[in-house]
PyMOL commands that place a pseudoatom at each C-alpha (Angstrom):
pseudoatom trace, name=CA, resn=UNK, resi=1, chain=A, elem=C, hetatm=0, pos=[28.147, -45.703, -33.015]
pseudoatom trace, name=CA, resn=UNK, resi=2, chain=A, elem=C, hetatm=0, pos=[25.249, -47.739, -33.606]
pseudoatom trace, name=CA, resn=UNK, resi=3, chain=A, elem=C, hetatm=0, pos=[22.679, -47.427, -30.814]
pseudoatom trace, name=CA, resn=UNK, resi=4, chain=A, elem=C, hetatm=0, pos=[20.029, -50.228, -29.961]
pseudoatom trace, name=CA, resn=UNK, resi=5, chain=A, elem=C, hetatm=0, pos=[16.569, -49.752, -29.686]
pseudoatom trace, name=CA, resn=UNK, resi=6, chain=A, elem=C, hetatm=0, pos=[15.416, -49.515, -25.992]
pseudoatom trace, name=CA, resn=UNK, resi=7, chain=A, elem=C, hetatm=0, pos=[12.416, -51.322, -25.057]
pseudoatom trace, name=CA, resn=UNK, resi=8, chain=A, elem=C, hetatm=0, pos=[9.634, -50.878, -22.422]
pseudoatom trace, name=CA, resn=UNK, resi=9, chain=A, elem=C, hetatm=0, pos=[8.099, -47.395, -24.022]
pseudoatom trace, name=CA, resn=UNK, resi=10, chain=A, elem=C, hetatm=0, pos=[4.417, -48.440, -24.713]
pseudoatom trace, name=CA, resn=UNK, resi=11, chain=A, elem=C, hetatm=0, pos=[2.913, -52.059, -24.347]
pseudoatom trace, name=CA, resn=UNK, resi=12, chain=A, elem=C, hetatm=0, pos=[-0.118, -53.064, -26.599]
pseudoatom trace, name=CA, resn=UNK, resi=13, chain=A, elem=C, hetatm=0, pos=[-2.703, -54.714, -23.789]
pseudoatom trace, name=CA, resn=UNK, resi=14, chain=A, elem=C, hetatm=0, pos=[-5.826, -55.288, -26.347]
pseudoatom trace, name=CA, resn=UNK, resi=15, chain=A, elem=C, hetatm=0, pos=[-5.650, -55.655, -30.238]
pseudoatom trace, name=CA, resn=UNK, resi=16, chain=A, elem=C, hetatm=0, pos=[-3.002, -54.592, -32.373]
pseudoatom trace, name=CA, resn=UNK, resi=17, chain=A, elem=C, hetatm=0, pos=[-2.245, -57.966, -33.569]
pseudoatom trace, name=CA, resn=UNK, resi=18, chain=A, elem=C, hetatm=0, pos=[-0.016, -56.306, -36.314]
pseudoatom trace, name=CA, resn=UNK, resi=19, chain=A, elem=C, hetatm=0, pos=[1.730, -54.134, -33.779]
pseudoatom trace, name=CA, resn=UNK, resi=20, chain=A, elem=C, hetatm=0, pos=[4.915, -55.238, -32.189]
pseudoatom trace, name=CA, resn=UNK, resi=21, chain=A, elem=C, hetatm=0, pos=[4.090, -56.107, -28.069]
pseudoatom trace, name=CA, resn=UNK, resi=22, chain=A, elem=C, hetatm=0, pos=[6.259, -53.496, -27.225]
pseudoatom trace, name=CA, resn=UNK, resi=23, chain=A, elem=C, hetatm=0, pos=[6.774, -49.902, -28.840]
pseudoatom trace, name=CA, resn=UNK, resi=24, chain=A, elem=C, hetatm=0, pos=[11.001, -49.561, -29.262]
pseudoatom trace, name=CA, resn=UNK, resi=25, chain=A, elem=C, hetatm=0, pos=[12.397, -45.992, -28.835]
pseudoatom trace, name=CA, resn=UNK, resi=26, chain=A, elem=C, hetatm=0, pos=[16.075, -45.637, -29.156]
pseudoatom trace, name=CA, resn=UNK, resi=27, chain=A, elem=C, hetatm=0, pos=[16.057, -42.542, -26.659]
pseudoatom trace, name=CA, resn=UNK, resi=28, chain=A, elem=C, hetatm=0, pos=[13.513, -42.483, -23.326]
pseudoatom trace, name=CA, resn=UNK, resi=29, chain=A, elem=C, hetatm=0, pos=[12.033, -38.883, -22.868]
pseudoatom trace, name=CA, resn=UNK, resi=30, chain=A, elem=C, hetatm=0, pos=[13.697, -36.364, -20.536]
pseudoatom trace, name=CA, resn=UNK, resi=31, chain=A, elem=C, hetatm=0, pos=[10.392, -35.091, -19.529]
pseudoatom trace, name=CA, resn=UNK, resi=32, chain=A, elem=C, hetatm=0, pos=[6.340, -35.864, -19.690]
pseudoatom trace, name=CA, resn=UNK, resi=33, chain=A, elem=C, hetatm=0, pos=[3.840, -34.022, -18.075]
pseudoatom trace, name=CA, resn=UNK, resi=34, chain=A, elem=C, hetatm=0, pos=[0.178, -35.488, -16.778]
pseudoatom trace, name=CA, resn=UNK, resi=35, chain=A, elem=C, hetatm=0, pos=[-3.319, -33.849, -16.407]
pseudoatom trace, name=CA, resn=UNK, resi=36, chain=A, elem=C, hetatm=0, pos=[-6.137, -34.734, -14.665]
pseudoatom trace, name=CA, resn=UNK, resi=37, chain=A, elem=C, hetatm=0, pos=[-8.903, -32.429, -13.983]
pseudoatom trace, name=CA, resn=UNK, resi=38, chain=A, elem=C, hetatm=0, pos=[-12.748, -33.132, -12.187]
pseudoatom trace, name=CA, resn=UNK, resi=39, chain=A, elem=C, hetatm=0, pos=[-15.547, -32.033, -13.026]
pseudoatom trace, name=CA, resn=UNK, resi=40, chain=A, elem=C, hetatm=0, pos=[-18.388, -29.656, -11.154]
pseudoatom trace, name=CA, resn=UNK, resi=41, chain=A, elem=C, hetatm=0, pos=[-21.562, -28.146, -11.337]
pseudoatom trace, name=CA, resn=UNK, resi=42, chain=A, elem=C, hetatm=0, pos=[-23.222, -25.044, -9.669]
pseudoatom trace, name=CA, resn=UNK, resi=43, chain=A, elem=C, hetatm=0, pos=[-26.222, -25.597, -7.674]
pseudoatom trace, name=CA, resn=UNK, resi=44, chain=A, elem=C, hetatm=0, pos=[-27.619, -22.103, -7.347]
pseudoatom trace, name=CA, resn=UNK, resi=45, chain=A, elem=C, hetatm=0, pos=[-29.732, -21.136, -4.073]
pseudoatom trace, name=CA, resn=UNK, resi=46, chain=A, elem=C, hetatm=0, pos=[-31.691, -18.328, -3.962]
pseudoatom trace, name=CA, resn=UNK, resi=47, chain=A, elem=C, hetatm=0, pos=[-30.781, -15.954, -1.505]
pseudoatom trace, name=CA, resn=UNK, resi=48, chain=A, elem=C, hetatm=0, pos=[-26.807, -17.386, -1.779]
pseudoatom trace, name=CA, resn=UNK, resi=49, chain=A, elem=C, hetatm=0, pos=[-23.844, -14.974, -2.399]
pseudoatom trace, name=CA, resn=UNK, resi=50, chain=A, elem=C, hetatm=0, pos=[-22.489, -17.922, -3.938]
pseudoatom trace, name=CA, resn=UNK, resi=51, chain=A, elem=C, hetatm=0, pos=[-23.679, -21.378, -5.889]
pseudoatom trace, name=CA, resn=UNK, resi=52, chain=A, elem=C, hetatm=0, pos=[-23.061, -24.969, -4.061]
pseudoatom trace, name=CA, resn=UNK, resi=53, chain=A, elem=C, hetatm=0, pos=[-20.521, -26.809, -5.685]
pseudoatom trace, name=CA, resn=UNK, resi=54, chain=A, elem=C, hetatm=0, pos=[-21.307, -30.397, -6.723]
pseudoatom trace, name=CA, resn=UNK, resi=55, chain=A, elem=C, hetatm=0, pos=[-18.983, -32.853, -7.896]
pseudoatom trace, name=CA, resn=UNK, resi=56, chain=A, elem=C, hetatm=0, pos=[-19.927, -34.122, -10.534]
pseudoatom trace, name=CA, resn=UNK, resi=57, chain=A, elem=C, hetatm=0, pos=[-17.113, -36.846, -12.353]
pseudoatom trace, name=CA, resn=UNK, resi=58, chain=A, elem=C, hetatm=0, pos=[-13.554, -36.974, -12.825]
pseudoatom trace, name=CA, resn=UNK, resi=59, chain=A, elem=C, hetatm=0, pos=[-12.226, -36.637, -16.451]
pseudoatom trace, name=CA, resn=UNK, resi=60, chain=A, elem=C, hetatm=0, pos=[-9.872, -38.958, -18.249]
pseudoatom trace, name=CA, resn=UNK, resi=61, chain=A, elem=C, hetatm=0, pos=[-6.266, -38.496, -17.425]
pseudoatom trace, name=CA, resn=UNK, resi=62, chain=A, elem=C, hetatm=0, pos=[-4.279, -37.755, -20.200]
pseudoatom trace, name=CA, resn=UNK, resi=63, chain=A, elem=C, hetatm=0, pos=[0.555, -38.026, -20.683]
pseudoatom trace, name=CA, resn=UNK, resi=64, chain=A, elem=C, hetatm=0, pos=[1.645, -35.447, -22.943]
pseudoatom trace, name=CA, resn=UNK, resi=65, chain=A, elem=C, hetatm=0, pos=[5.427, -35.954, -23.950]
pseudoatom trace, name=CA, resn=UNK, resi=66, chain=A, elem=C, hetatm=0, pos=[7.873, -35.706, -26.989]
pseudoatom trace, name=CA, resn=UNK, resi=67, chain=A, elem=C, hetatm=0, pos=[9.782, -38.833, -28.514]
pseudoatom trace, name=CA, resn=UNK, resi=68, chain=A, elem=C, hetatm=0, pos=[13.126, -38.343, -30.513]
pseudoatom trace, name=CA, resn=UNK, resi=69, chain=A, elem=C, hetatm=0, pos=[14.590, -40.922, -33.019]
pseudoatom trace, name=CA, resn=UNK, resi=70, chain=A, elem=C, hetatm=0, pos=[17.538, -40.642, -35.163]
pseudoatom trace, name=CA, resn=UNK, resi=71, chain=A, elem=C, hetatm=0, pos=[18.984, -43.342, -37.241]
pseudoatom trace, name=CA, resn=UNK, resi=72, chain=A, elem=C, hetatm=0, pos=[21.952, -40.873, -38.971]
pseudoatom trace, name=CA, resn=UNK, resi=73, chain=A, elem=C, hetatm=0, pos=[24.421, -43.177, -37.832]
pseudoatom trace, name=CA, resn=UNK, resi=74, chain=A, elem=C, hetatm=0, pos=[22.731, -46.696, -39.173]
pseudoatom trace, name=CA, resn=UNK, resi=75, chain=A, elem=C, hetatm=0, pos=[23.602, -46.065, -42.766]
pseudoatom trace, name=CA, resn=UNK, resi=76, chain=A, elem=C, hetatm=0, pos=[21.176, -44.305, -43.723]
pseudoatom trace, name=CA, resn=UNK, resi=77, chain=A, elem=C, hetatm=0, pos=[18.414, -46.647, -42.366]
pseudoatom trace, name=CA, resn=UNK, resi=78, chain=A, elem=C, hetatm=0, pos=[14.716, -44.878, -42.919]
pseudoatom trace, name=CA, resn=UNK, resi=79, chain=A, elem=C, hetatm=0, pos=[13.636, -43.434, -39.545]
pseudoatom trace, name=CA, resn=UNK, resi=80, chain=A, elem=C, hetatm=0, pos=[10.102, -44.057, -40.556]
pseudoatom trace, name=CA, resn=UNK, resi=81, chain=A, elem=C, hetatm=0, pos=[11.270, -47.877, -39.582]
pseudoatom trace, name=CA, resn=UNK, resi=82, chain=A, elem=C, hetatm=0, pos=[10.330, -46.920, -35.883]
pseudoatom trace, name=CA, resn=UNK, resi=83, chain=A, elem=C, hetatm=0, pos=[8.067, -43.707, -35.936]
pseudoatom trace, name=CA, resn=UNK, resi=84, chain=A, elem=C, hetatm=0, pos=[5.714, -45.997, -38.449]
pseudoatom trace, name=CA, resn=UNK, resi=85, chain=A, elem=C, hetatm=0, pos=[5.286, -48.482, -35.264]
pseudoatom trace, name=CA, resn=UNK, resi=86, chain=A, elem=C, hetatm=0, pos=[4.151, -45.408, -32.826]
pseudoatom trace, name=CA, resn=UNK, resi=87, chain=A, elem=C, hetatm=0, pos=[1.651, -43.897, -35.041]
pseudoatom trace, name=CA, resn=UNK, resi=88, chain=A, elem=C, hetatm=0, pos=[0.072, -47.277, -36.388]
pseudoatom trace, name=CA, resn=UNK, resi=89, chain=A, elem=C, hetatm=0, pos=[-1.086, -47.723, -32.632]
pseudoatom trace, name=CA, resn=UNK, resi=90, chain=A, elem=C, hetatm=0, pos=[-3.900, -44.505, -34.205]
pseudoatom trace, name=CA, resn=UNK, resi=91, chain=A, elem=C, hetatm=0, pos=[-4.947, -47.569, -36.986]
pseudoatom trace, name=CA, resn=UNK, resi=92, chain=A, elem=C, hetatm=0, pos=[-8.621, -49.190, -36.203]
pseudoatom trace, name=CA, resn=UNK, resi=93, chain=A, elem=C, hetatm=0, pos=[-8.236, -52.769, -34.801]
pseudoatom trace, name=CA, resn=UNK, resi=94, chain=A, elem=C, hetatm=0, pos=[-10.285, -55.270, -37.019]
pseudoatom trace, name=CA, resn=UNK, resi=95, chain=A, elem=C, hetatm=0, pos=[-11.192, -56.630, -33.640]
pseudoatom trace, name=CA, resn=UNK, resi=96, chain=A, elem=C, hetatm=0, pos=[-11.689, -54.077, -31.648]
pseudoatom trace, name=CA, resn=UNK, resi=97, chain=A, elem=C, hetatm=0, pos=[-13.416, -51.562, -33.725]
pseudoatom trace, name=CA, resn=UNK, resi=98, chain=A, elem=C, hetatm=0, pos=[-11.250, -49.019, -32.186]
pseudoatom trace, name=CA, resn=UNK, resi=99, chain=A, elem=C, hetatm=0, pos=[-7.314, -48.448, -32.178]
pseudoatom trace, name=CA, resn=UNK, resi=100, chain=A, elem=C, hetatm=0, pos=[-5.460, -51.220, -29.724]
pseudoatom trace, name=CA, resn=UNK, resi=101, chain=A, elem=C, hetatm=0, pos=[-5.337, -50.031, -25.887]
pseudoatom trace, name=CA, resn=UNK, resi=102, chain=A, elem=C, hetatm=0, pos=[-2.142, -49.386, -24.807]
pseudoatom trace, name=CA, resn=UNK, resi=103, chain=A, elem=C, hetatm=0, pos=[-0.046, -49.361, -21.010]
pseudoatom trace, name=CA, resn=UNK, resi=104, chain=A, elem=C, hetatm=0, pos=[2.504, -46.418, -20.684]
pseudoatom trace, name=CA, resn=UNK, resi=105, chain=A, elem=C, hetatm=0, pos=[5.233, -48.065, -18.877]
pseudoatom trace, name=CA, resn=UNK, resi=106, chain=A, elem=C, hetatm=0, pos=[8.175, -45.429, -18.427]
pseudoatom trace, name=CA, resn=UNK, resi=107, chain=A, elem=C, hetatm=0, pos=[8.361, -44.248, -15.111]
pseudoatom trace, name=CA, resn=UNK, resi=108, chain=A, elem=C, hetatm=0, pos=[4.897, -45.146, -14.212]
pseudoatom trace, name=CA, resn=UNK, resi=109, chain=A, elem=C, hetatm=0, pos=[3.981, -47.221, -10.826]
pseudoatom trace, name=CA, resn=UNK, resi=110, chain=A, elem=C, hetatm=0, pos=[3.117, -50.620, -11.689]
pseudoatom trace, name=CA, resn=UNK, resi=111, chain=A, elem=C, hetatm=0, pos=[0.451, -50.567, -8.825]
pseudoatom trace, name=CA, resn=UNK, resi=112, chain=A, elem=C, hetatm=0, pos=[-1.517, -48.099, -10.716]
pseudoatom trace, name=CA, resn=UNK, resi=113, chain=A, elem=C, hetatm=0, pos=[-0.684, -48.661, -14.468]
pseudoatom trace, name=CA, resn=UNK, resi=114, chain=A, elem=C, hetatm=0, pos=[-1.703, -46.158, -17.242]
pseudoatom trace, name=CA, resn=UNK, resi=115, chain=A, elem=C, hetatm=0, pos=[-3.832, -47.802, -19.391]
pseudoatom trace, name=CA, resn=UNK, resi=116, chain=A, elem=C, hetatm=0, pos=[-4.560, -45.354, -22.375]
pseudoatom trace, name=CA, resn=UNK, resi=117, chain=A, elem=C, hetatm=0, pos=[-5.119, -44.885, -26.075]
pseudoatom trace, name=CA, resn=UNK, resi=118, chain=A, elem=C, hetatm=0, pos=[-3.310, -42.919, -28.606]
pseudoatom trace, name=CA, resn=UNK, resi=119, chain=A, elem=C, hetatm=0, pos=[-4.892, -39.449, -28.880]
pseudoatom trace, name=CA, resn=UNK, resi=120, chain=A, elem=C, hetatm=0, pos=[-2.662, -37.460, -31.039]
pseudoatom trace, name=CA, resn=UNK, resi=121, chain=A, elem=C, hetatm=0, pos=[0.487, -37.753, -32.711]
pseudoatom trace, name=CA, resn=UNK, resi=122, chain=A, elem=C, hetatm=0, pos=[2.490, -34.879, -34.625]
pseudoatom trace, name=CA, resn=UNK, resi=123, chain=A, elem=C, hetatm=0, pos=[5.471, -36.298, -36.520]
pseudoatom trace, name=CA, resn=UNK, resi=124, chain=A, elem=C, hetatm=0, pos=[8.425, -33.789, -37.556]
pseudoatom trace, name=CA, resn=UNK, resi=125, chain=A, elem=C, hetatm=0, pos=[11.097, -35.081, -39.817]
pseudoatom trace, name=CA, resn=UNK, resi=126, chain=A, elem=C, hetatm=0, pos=[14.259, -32.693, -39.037]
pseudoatom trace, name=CA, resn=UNK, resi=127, chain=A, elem=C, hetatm=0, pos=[17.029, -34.016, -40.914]
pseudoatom trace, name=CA, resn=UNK, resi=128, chain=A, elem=C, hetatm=0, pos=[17.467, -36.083, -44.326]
pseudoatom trace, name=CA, resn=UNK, resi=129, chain=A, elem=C, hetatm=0, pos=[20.258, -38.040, -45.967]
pseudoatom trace, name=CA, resn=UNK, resi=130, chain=A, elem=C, hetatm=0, pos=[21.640, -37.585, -49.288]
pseudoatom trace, name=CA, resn=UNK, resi=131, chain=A, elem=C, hetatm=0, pos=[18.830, -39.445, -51.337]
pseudoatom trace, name=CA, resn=UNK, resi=132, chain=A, elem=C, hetatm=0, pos=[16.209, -37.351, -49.231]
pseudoatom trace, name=CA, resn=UNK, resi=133, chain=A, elem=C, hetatm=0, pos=[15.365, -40.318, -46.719]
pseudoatom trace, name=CA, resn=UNK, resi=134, chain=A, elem=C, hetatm=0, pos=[14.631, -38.593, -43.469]
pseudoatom trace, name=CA, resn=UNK, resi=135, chain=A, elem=C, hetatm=0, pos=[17.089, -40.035, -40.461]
pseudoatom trace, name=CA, resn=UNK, resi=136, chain=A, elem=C, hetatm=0, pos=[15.895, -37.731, -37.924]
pseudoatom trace, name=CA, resn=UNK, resi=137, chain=A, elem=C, hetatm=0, pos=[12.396, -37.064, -36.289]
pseudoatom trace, name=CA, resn=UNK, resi=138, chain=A, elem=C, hetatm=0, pos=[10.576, -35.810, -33.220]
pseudoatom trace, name=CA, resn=UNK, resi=139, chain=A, elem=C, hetatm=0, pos=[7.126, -36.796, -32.302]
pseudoatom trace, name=CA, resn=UNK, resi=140, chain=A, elem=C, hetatm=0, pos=[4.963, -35.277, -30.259]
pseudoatom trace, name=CA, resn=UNK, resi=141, chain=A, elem=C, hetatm=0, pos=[2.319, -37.684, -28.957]
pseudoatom trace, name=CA, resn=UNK, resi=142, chain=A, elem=C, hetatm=0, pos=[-1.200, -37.104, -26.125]
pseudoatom trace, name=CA, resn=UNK, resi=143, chain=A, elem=C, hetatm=0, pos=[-1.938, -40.579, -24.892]
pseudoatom trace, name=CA, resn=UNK, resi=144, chain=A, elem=C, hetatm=0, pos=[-5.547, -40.478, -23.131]
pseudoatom trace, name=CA, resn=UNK, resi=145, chain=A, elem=C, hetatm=0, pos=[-6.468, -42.729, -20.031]
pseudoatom trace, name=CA, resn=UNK, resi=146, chain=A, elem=C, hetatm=0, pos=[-8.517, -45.323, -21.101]
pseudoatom trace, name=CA, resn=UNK, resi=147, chain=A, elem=C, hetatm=0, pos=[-10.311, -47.447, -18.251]
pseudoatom trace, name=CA, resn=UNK, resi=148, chain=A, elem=C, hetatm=0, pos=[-9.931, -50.654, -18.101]
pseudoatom trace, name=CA, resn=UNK, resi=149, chain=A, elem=C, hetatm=0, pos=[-11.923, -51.163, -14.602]
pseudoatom trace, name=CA, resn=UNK, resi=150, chain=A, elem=C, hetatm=0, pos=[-12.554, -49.833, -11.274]
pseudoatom trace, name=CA, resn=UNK, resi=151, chain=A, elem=C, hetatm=0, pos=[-9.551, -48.547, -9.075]
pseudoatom trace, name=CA, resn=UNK, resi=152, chain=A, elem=C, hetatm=0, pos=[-9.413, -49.735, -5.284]
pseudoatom trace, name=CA, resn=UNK, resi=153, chain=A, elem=C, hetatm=0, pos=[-10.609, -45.926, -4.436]
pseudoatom trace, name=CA, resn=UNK, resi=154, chain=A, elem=C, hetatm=0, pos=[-13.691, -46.200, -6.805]
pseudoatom trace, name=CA, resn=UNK, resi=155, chain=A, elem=C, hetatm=0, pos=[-14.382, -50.135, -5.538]
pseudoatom trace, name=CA, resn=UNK, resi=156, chain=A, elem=C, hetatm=0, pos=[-14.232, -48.744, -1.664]
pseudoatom trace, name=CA, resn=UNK, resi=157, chain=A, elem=C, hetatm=0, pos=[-17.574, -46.314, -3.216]
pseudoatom trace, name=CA, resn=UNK, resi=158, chain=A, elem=C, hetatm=0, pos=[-19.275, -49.050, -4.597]
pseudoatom trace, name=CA, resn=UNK, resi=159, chain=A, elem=C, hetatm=0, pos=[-22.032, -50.890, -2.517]
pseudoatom trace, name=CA, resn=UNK, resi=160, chain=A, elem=C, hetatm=0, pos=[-25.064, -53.305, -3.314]
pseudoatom trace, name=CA, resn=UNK, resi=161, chain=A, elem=C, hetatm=0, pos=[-27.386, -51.585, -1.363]
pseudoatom trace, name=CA, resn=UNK, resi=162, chain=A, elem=C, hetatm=0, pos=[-27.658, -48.409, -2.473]
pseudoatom trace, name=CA, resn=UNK, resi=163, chain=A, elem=C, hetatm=0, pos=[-29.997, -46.912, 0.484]
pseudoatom trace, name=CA, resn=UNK, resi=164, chain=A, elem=C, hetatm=0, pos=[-28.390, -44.381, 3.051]
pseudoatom trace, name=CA, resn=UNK, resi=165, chain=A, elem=C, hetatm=0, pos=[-29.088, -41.470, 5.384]
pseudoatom trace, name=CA, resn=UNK, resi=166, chain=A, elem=C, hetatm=0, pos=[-28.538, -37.926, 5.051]
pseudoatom trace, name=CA, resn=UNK, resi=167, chain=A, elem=C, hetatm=0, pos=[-28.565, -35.392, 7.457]
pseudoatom trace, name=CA, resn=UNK, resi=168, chain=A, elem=C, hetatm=0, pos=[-30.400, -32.205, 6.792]
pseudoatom trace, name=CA, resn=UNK, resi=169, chain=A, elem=C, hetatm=0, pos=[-28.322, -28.967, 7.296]
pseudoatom trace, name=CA, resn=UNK, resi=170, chain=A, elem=C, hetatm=0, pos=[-29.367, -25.132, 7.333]
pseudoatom trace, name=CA, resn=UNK, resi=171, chain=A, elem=C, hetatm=0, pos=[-30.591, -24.399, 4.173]
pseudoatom trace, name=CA, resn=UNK, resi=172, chain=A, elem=C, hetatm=0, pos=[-31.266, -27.658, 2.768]
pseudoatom trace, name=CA, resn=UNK, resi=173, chain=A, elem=C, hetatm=0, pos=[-34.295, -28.592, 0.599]
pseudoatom trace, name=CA, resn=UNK, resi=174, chain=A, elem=C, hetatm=0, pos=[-35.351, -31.193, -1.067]
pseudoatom trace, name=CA, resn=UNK, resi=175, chain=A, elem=C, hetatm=0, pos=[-34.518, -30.211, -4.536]
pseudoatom trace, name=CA, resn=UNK, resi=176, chain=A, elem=C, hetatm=0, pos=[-31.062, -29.396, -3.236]
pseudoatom trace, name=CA, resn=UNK, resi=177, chain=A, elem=C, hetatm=0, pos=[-30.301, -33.034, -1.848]
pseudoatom trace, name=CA, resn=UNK, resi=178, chain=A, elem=C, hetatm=0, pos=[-31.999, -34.885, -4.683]
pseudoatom trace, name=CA, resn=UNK, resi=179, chain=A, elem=C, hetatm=0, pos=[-29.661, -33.016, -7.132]
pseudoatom trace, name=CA, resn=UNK, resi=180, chain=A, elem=C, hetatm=0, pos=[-26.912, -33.963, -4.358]
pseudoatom trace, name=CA, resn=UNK, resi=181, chain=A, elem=C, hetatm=0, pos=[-27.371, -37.341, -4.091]
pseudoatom trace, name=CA, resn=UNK, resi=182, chain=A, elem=C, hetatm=0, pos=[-28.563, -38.703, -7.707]
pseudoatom trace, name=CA, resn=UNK, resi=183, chain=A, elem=C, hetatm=0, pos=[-27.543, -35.566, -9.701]
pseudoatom trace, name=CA, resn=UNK, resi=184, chain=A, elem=C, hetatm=0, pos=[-31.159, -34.425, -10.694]
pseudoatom trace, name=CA, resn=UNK, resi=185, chain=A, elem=C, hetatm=0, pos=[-33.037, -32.431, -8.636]
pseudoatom trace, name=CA, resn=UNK, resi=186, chain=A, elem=C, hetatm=0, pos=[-35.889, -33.486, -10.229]
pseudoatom trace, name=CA, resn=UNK, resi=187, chain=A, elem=C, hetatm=0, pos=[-36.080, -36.704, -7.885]
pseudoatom trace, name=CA, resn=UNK, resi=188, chain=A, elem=C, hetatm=0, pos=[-36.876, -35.386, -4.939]
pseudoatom trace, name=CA, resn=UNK, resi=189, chain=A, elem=C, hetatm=0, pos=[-40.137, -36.858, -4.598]
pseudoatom trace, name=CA, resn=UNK, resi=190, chain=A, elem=C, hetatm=0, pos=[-38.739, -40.259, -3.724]
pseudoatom trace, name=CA, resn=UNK, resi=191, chain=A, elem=C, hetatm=0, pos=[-36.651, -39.082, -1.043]
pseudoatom trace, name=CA, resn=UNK, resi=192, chain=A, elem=C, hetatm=0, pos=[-40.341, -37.298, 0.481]
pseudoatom trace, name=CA, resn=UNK, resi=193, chain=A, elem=C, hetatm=0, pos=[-42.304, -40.602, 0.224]
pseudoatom trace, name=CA, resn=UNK, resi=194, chain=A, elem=C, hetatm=0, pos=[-39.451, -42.632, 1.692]
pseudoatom trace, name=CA, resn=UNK, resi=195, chain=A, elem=C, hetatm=0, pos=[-39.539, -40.221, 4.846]
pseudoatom trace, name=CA, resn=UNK, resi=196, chain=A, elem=C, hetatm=0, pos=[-43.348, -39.741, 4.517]
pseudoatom trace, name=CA, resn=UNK, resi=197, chain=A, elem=C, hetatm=0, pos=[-43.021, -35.745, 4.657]
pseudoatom trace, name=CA, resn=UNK, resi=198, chain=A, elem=C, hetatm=0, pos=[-46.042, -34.022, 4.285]
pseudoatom trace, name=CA, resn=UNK, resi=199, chain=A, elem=C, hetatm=0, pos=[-44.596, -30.496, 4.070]
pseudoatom trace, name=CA, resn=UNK, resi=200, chain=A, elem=C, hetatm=0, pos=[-41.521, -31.288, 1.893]
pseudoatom trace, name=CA, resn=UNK, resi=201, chain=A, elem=C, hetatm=0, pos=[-40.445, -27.499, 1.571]
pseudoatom trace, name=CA, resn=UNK, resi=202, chain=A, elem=C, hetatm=0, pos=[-40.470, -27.418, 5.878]
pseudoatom trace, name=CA, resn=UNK, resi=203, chain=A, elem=C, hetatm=0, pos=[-36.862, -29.328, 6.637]
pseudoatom trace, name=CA, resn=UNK, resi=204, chain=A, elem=C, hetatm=0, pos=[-35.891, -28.751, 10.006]
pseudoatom trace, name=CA, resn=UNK, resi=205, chain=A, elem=C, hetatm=0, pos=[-31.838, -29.166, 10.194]
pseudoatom trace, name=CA, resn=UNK, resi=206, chain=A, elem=C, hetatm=0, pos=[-30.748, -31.969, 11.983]
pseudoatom trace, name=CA, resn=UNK, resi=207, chain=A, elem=C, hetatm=0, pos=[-32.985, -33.949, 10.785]
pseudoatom trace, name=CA, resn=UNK, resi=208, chain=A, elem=C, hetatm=0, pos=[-32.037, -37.751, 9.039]
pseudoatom trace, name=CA, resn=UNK, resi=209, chain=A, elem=C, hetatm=0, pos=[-33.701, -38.732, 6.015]
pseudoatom trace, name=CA, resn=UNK, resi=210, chain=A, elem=C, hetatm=0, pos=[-33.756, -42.022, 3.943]
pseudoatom trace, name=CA, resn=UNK, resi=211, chain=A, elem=C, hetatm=0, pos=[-31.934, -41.755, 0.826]
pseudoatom trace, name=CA, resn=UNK, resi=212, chain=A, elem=C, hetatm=0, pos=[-33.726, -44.459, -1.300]
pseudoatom trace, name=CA, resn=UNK, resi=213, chain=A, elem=C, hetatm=0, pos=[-31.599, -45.695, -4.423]
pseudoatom trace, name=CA, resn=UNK, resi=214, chain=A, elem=C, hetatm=0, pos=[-33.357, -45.018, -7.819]
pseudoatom trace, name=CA, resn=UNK, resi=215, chain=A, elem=C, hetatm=0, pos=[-33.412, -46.579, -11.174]
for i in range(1, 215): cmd.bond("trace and resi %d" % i, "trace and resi %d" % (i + 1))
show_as sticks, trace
zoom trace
């Protein structure tokens, strides 16, 4: 029996003009797993048993899943027909300068779409007609989150005046916030003029200093 593509697998969002709008798969995947992982460093304090951790960015988000197509039963039709449109998605948009962005739309909330890139593909051809056209293939495929803009979580973070207060805790120093608060401890001068500190290694807990923004 002849089975009909399925659509609603992976929409093209920018570029791709030679790509079909929507990516057909004539089976939907069982399974797909997702990773997402942040990223930290070690602020290291002398006299510590262990470092401060300091978040530092999350990472891209990446779907990891396999795709099956078999065309055995459509006379012999070339399963290359569909695979082809999945891996073109890896082809350079003339436009773009990069391959087309993509939206993963099985099983995904359409509140908080997926909006990715192809990453890797690995095609396997597993069974052949007579004349050697393969009918049968699985494809494994690593689509990587690609942002588009800023979430509602990351807008709540985002403010036009940068300027803030901090309140010193036991073992705090200067170095220690400024690597806190713009990533380089490097920049803690700023934070002493701000407060006009004349003994920036003396911080007595408790107390709130101005957090200046920084270029």
């Amino acid at each position: 029996m002849k089975r009909n593509p399925r659509k609603g697998f992976i929409e093209v969002v920018r570029g791709g003009k030679e790509q079909p709008k929507q990516i057909e798969i004539l089976y939907f995947p069982s399974e797909y797993s997702i990773e997402k992982s942040n990223s930290f460093s070690e602020v290291s304090v002398p006299g510590l048993e262990s470092s401060y951790l300091q978040y530092v960015k999350g990472n891209s988000g990446s779907i990891s899943l396999e795709v099956f197509y078999d065309t055995y039963e459509e006379d012999g039709v070339d399963v290359r027909k569909y695979t082809d449109q999945l891996t073109g998605l890896m082809n350079i948009d003339p436009e773009l300068h990069a391959p087309p962005v993509l939206r993963f739309m099985w099983g995904m909330d359409s509140k908080e779409p997926f909006y990715c890139v192809l990453e890797r593909v690995t095609k396997r051809f597993t069974m052949f007609n007579s004349d050697g056209i393969p009918v049968r293939a699985k494809l494994s495929i690593t689509l990587k989150e690609f942002k588009m803009e800023l979430s509602s979580r990351e807008k709540k973070l985002q403010s036009p005046d940068k300027t803030h207060v901090y309140t010193v805790k036991q073992g705090d120093s200067l170095w220690m916030i400024a690597h806190s608060e713009y990533g380089d401890s490097r920049l803690w001068r700023p934070i002493a003029l701000a407060n006009r500190l004349e003994h920036p290694r003396q911080l007595r807990p408790g107390t709130e200093l101005t957090i200046p923004p920084v270029e």
